[in-house]
N, C-alpha and C positions, 0 to 999 in steps of 0.2 A: 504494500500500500504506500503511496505517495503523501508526502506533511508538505506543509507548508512552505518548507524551507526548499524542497525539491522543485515542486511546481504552483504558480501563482493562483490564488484561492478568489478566485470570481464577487466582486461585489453584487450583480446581480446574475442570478442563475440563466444564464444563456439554455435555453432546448433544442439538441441537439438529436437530430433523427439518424440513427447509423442502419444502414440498408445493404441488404446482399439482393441485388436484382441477377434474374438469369438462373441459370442451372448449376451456377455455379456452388460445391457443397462445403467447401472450408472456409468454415466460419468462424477459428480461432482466433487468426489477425482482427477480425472484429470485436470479434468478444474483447480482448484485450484492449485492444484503442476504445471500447466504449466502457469497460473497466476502468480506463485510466480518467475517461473525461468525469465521469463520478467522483471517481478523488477529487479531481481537482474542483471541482463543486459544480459544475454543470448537471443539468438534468439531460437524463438520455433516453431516449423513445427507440426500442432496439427492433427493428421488422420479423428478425429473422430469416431462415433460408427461403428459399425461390419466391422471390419478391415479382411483379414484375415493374417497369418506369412508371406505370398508369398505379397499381396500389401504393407505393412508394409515396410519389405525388397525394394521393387521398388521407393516405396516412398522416405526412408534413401537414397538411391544410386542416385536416381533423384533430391535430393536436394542435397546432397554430405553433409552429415549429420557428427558428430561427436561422437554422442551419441543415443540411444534409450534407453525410457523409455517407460515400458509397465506396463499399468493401468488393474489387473484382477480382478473381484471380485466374475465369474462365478464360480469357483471351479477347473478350467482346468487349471491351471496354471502350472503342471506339464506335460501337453501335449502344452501349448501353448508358454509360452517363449522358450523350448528347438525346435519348432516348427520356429519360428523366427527368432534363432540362427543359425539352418539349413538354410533356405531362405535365410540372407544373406552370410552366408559361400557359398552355390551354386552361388551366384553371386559373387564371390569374394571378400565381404567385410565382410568376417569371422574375420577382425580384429577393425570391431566396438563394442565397448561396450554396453553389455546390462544389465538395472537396472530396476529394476520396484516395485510393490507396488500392496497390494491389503488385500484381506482375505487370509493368507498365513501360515499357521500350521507351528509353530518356525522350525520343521524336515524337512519339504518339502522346507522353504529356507535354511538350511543348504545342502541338497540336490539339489539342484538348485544353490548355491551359488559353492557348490565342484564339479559341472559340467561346471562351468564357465560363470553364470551370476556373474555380478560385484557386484550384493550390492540388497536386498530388501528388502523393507521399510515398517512398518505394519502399522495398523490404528492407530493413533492416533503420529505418528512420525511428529516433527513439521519439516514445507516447508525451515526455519530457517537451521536445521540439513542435508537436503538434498541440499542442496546448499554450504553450508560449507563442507559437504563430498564429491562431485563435486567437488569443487575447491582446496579439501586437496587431492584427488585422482586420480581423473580423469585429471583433467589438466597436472598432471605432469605426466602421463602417454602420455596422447596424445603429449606431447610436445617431448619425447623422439620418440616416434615412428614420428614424423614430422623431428625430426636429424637425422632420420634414413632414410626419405623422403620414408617412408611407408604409411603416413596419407593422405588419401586423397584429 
């Protein structure tokens, strides 16, 4: 378990949706990255296995989610977060963030990254740095668009 001293302790609890879309069935990297965002005081709405972009998306918007993070490690990650990304823009919440993690060729999240996923994270990125980049980017993104009484 992570203290305080390890990773920063959220003044307000950010909800964070960690999603496995696809058929994809290893779901430990997830479990642990949504393990860690718990410590670090986030709230985490966890999907579980075979999600697909469309539940995903209902799930976010049913919980009133702030963030999505999507766990792939099937190979489809270039059909499935931009998949996701779509589902919630059809619903109107094209202005949640999405981050995710998995087996992910350094090109394909560049690619993924310049179509507007926020951030992705490869094997071996510690749960440490992903919390810290949360809270150094994310946070103060959401909090602007919350000024601007866009955030849900």
């Amino acid at each position: 378990m992570a203290n305080s001293e390890t990773m920063p302790i959220s003044p307000r609890k950010l909800r964070i949706l960690v999603g496995k879309p696809g058929l994809d069935g290893h779901d430990r990297g997830a479990k642990v990255v949504a393990r860690a965002l718990v410590d670090a005081g986030f709230e985490v709405i966890y999907t579980g296995l075979h999600q697909t972009p469309e539940m995903i998306a209902a799930t976010a918007i049913q919980e009133s989610v702030d963030v999505v993070g999507l766990s792939i490690m099937s190979g489809a990650h270039m059909t499935l977060f931009p998949a996701v990304k779509q589902a919630l823009a059809a619903r109107g919440a094209g202005d949640i963030p999405v981050f995710g993690g998995g087996i992910i060729p350094e090109q394909d999240a560049k690619e993924l990254t310049d179509s507007g996923v926020a951030a992705i994270f490869g094997p071996g990125t510690s749960t440490v740095d992903i919390v810290k980049w949360i809270e150094a980017e994310l946070r103060p993104a959401l909090a602007s668009f919350a000024d601007k009484g866009t955030l849900k």
